[in-house]
Each structure stands twice: as structure tokens, then as C-alpha cells.
HTML snippet that shows the backbone in 3Dmol.js (N, CA, C, O; Angstrom):
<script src="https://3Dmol.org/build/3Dmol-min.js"></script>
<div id="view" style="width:600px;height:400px;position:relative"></div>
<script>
const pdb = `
ATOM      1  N   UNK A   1       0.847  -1.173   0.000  1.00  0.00           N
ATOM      2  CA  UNK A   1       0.000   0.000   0.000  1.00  0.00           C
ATOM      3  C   UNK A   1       0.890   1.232   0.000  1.00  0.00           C
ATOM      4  O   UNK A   1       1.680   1.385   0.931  1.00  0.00           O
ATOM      5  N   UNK A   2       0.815   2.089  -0.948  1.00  0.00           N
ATOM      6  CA  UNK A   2       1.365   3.683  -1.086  1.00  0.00           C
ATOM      7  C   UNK A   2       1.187   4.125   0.139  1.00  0.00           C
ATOM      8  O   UNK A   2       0.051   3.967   0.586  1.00  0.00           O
ATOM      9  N   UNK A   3       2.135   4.744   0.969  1.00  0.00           N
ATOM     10  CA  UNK A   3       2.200   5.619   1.878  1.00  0.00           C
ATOM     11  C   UNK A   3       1.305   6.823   1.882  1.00  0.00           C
ATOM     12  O   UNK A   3       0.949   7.332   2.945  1.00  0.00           O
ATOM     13  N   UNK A   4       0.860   7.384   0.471  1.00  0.00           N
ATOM     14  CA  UNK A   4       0.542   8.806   0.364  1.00  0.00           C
ATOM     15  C   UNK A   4      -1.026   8.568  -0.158  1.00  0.00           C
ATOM     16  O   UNK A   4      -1.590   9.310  -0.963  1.00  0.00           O
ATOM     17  N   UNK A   5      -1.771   7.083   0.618  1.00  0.00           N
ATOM     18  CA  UNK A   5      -2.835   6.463  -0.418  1.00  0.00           C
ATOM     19  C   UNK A   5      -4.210   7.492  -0.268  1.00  0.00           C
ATOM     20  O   UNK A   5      -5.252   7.076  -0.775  1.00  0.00           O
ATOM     21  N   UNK A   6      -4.221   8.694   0.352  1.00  0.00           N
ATOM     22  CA  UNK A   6      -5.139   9.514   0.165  1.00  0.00           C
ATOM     23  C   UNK A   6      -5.077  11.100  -0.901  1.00  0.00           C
ATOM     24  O   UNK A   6      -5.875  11.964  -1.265  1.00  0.00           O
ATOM     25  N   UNK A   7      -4.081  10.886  -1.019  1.00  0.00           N
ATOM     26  CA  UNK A   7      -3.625  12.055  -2.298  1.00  0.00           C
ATOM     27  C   UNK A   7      -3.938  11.438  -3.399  1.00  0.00           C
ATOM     28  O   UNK A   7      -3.304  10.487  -3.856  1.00  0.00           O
ATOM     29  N   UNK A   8      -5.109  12.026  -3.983  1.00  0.00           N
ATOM     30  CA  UNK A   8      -5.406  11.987  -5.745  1.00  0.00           C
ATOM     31  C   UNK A   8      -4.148  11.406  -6.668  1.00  0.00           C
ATOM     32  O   UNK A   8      -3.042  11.943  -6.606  1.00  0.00           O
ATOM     33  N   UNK A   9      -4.439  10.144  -7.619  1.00  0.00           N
ATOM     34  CA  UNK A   9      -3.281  10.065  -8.606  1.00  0.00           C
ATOM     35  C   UNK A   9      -3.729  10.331 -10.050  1.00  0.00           C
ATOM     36  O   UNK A   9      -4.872  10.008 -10.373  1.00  0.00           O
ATOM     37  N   UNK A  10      -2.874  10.917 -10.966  1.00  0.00           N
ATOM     38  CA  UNK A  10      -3.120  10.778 -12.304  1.00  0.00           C
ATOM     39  C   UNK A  10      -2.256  10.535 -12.892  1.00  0.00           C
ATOM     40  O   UNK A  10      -1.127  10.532 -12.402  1.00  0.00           O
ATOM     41  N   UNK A  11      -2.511  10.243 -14.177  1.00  0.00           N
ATOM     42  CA  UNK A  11      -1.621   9.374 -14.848  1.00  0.00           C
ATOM     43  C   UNK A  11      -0.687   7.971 -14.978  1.00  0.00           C
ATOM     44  O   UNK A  11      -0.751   7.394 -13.892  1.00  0.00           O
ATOM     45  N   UNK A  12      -0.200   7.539 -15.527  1.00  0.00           N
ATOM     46  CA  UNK A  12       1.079   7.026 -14.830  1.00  0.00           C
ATOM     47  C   UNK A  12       2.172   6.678 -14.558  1.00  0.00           C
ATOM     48  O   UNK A  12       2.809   5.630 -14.447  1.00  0.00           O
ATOM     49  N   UNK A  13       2.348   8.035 -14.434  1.00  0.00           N
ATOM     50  CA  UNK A  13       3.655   8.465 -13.630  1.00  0.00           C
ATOM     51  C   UNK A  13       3.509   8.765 -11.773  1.00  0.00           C
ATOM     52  O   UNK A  13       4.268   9.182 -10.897  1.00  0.00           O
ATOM     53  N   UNK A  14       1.969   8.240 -11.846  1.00  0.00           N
ATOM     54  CA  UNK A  14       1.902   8.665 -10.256  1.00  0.00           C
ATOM     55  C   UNK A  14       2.045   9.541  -9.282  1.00  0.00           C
ATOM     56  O   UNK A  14       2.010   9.374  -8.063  1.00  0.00           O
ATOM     57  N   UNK A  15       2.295  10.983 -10.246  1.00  0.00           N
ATOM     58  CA  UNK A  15       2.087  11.974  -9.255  1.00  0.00           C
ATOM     59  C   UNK A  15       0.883  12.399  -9.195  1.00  0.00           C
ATOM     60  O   UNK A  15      -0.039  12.237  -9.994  1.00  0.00           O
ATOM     61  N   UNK A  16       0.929  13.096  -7.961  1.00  0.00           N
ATOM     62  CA  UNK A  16      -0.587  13.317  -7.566  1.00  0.00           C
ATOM     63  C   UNK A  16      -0.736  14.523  -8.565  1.00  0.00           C
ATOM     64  O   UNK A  16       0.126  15.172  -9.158  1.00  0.00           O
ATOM     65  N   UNK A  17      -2.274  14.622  -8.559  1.00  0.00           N
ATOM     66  CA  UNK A  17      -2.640  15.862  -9.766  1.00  0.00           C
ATOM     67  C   UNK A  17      -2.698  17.379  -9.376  1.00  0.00           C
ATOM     68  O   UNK A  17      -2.953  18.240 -10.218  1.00  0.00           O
ATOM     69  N   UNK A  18      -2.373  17.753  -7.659  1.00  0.00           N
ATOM     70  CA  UNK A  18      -1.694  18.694  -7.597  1.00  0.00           C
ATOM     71  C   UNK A  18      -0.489  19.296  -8.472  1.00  0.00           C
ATOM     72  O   UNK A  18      -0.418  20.464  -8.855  1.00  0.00           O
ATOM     73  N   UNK A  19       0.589  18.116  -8.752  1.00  0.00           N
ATOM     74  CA  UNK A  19       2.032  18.630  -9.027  1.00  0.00           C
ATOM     75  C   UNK A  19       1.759  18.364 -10.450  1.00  0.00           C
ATOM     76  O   UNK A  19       2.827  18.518 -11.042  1.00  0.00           O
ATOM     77  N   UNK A  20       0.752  18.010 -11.339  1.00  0.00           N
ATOM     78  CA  UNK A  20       0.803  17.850 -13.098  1.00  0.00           C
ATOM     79  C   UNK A  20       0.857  19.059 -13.435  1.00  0.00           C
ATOM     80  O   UNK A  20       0.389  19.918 -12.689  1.00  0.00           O
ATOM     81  N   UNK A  21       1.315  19.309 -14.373  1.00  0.00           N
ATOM     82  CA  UNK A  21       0.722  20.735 -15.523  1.00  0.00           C
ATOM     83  C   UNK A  21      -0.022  20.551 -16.029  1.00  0.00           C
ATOM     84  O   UNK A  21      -0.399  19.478 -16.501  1.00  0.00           O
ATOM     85  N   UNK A  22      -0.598  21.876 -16.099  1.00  0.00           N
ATOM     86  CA  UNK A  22      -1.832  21.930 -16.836  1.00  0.00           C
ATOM     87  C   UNK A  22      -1.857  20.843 -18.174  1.00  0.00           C
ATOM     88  O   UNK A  22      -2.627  19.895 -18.021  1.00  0.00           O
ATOM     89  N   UNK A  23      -1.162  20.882 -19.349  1.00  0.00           N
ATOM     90  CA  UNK A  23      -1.084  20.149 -20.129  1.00  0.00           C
ATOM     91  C   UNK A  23      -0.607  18.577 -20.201  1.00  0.00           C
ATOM     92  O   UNK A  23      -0.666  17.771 -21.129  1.00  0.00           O
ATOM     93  N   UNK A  24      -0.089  18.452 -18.797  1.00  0.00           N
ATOM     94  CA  UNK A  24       0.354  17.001 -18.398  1.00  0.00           C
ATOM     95  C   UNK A  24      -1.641  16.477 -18.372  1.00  0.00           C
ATOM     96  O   UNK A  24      -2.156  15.584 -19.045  1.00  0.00           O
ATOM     97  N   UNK A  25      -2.406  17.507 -17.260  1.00  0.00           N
ATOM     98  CA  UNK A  25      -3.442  17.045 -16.870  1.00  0.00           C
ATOM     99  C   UNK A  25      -4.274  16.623 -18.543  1.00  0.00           C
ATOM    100  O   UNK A  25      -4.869  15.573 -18.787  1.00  0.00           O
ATOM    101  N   UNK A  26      -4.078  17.736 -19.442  1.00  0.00           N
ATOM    102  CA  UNK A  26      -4.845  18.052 -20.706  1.00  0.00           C
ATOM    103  C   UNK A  26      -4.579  16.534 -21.500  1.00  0.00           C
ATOM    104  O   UNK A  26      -5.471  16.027 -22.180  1.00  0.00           O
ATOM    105  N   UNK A  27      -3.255  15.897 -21.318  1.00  0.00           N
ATOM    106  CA  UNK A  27      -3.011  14.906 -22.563  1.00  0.00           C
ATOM    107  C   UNK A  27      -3.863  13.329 -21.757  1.00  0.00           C
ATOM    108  O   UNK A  27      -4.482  12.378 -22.236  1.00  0.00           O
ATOM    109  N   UNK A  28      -3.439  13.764 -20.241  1.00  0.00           N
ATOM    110  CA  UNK A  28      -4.177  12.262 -19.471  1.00  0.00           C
ATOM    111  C   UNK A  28      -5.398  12.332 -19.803  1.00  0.00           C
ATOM    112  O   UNK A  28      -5.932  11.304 -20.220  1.00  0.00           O
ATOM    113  N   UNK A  29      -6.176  13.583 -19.704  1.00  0.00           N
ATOM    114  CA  UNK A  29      -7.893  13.501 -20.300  1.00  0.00           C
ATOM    115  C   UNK A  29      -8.289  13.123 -21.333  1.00  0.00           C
ATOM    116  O   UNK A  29      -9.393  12.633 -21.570  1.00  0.00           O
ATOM    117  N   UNK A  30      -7.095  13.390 -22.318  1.00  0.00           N
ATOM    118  CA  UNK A  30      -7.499  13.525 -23.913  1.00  0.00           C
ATOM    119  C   UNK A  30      -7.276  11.776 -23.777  1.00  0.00           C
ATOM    120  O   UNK A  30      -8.234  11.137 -24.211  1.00  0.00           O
ATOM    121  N   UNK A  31      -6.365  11.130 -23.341  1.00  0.00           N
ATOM    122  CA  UNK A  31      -6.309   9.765 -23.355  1.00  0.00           C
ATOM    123  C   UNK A  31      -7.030   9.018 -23.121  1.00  0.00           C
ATOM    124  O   UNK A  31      -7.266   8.061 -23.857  1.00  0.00           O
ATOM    125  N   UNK A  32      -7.721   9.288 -21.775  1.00  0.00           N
ATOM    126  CA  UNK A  32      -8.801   8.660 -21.110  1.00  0.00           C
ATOM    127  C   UNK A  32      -9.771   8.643 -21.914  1.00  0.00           C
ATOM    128  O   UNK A  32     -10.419   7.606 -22.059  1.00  0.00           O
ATOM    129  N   UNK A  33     -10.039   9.656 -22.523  1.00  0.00           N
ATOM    130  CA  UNK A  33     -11.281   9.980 -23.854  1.00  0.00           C
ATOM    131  C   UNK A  33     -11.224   9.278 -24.395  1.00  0.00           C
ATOM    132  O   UNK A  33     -12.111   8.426 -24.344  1.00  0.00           O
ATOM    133  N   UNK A  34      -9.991   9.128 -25.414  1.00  0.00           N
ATOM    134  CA  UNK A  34      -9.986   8.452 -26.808  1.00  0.00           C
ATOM    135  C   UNK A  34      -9.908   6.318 -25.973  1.00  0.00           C
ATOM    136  O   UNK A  34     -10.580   5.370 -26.380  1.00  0.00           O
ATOM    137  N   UNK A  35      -9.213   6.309 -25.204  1.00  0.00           N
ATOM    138  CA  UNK A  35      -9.725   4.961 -24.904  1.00  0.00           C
ATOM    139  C   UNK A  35     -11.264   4.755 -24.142  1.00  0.00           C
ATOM    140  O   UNK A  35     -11.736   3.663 -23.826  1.00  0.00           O
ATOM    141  N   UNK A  36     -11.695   5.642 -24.004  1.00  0.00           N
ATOM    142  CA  UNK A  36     -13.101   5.199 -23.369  1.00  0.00           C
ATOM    143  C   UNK A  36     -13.908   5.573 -25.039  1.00  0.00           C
ATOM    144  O   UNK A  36     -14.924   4.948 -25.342  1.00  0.00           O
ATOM    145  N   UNK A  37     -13.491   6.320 -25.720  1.00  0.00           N
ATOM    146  CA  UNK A  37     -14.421   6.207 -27.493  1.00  0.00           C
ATOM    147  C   UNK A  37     -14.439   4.725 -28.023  1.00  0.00           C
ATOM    148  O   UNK A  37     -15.312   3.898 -28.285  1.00  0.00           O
ATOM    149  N   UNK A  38     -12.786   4.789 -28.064  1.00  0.00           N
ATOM    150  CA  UNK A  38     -12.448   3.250 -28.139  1.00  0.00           C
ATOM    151  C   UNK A  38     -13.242   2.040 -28.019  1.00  0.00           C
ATOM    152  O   UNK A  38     -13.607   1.271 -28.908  1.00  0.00           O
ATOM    153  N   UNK A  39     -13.513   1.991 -26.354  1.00  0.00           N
ATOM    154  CA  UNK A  39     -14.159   0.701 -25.984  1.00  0.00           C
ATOM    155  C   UNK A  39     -15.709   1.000 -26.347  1.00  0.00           C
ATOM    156  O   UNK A  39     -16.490   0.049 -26.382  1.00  0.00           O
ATOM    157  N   UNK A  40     -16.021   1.914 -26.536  1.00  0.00           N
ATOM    158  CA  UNK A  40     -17.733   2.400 -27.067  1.00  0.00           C
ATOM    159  C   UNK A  40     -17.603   1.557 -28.517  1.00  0.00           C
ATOM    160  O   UNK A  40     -18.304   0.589 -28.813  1.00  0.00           O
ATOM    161  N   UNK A  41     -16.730   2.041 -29.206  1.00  0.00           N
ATOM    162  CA  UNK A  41     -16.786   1.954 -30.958  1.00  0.00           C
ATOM    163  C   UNK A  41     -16.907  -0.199 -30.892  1.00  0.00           C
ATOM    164  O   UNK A  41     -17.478  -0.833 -31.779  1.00  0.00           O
ATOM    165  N   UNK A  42     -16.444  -0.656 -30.050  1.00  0.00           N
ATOM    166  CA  UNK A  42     -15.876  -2.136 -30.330  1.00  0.00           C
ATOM    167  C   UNK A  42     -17.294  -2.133 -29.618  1.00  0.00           C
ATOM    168  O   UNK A  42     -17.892  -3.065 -30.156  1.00  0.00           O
ATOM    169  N   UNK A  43     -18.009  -1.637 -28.813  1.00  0.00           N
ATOM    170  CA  UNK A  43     -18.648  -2.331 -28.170  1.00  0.00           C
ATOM    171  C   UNK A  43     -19.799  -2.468 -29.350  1.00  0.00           C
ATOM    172  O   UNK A  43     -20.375  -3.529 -29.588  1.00  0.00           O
ATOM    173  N   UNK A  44     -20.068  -1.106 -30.120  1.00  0.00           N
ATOM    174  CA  UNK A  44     -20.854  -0.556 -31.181  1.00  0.00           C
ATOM    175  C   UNK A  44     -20.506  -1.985 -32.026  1.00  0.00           C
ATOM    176  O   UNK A  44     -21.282  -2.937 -31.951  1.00  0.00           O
ATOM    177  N   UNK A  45     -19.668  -2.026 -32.574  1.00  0.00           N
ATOM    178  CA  UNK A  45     -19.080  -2.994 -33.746  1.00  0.00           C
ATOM    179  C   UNK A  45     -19.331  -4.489 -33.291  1.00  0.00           C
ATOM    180  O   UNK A  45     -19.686  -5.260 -34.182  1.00  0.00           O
ATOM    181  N   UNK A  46     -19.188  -4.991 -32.002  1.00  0.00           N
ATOM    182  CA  UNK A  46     -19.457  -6.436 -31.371  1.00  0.00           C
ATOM    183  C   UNK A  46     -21.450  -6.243 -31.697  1.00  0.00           C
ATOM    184  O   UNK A  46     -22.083  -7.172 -32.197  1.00  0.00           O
ATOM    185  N   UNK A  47     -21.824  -5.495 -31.473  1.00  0.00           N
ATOM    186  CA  UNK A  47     -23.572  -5.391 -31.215  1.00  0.00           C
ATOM    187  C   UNK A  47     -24.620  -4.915 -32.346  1.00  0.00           C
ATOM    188  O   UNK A  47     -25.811  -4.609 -32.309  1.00  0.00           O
ATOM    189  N   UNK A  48     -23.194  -5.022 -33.846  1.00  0.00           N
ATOM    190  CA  UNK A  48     -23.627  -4.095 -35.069  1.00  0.00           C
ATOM    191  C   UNK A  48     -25.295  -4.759 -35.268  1.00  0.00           C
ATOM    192  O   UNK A  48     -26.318  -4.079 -35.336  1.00  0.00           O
ATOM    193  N   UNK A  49     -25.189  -6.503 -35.342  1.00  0.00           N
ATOM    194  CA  UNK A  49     -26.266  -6.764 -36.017  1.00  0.00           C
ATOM    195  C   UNK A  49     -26.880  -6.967 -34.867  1.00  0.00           C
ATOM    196  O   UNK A  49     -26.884  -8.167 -34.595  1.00  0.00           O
ATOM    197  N   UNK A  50     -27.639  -6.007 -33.710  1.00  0.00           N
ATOM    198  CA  UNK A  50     -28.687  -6.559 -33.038  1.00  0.00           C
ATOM    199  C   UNK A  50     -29.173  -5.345 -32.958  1.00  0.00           C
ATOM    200  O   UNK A  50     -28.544  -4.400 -33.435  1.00  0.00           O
ATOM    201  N   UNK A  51     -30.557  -5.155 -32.246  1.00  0.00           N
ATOM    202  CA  UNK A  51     -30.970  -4.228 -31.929  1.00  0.00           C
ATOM    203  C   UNK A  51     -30.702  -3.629 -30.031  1.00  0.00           C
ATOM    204  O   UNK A  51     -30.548  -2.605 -29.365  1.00  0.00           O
ATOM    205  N   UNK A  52     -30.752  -4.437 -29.960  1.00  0.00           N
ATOM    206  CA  UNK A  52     -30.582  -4.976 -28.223  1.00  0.00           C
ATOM    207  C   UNK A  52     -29.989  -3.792 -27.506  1.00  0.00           C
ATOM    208  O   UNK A  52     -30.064  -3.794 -26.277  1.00  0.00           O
ATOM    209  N   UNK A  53     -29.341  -2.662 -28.192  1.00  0.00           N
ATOM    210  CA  UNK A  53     -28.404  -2.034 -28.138  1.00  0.00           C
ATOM    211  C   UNK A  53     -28.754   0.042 -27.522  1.00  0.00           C
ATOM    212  O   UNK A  53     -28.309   0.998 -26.888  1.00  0.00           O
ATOM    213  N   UNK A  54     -29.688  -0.392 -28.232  1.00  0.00           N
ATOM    214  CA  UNK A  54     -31.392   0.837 -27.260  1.00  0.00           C
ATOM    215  C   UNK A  54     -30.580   1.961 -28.073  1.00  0.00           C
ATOM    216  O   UNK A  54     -29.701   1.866 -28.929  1.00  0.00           O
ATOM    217  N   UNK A  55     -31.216   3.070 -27.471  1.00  0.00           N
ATOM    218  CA  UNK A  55     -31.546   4.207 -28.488  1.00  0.00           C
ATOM    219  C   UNK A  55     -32.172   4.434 -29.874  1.00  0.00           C
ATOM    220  O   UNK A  55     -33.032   3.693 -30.349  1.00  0.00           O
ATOM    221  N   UNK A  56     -31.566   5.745 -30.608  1.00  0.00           N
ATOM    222  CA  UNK A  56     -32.665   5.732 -31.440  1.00  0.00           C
ATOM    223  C   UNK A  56     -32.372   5.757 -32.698  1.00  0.00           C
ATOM    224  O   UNK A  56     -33.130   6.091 -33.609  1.00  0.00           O
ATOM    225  N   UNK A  57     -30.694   5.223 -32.828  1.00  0.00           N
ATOM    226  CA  UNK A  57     -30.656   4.406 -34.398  1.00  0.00           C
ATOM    227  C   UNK A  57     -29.662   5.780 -35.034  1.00  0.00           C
ATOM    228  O   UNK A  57     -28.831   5.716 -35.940  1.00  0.00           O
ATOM    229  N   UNK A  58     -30.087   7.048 -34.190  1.00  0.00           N
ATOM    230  CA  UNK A  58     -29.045   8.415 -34.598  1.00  0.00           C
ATOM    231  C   UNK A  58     -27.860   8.520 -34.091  1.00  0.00           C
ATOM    232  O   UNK A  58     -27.487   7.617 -33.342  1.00  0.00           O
ATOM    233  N   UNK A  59     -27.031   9.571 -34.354  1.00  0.00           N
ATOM    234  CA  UNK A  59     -25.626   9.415 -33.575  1.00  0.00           C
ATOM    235  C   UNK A  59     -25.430   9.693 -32.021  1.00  0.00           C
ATOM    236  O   UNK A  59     -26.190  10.344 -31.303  1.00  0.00           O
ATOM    237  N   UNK A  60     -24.395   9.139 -31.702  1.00  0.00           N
ATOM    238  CA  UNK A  60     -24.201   9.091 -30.807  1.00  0.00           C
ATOM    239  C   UNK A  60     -23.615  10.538 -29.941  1.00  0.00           C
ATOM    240  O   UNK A  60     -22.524  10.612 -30.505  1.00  0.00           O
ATOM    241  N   UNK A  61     -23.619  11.315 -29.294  1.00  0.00           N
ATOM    242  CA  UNK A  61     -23.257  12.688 -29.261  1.00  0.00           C
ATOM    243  C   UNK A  61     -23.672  12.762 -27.619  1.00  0.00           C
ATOM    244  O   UNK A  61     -24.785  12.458 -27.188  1.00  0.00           O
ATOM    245  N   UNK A  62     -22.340  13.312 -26.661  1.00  0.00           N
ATOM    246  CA  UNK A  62     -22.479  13.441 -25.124  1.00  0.00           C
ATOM    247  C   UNK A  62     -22.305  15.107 -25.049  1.00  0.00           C
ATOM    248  O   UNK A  62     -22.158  15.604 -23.932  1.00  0.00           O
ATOM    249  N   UNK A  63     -22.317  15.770 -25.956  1.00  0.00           N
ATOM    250  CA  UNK A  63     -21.721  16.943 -25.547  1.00  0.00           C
ATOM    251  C   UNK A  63     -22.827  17.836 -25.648  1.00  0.00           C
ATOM    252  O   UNK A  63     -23.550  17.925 -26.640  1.00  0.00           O
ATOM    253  N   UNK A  64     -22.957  18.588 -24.447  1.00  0.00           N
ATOM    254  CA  UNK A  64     -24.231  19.839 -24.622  1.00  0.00           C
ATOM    255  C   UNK A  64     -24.369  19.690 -22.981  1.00  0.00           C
ATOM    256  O   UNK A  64     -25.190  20.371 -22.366  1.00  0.00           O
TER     257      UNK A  64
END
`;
const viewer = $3Dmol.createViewer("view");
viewer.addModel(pdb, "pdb");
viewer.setStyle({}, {cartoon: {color: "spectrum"}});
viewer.zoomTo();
viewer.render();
</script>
């Protein structure tokens, strides 16, 4: 167990997200993004031929 196990971590390089830069913080988000699109798109592509899959057949869009 980390000594410091109540200080926030990001990335990994394991410093806490106090000591990141701004753009250290900017590229871990942008990462986290594109692998969480990622596992959406495969999940999309594993479930192409069913319906099972809900919504309403339009694109997919989180932003607003």
C-alpha cells in the first residue's frame, strides 16, 4: 500500500494531480477519452447486427 494512499493520482507516472501541468493534466484527459471512445466503438461494432443495443438508431453525441 502507497504511503501517500489519500492524495489523488493521475496518470502514470503517479504523481498526484496537484504537481501535473496543466497540459500534463490536458493529454491524461485527452487519453482517457480516446480509450473510453475506443471501448464504445468495439462495443458498437461487437452489437452491429442486433438491436438490443437501445436508443434511437441516430448518432451518438455526449456533448451539450
Amino acid at each position: 500500500m502507497s504511503p501517500k494512499a489519500s492524495e489523488p493520482q493521475a496518470g502514470k507516472a503517479g504523481r498526484p494531480a496537484a504537481e501535473m501541468t496543466r497540459d500534463e493534466r490536458r493529454k491524461a484527459a485527452l487519453k482517457a477519452n480516446m480509450a473510453r471512445r475506443k471501448a464504445q466503438a468495439r462495443a458498437r461494432a461487437e452489437g452491429a447486427g442486433t438491436q438490443d443495443a437501445g436508443g434511437d438508431g441516430g448518432p451518438d453525441r455526449e456533448d451539450g
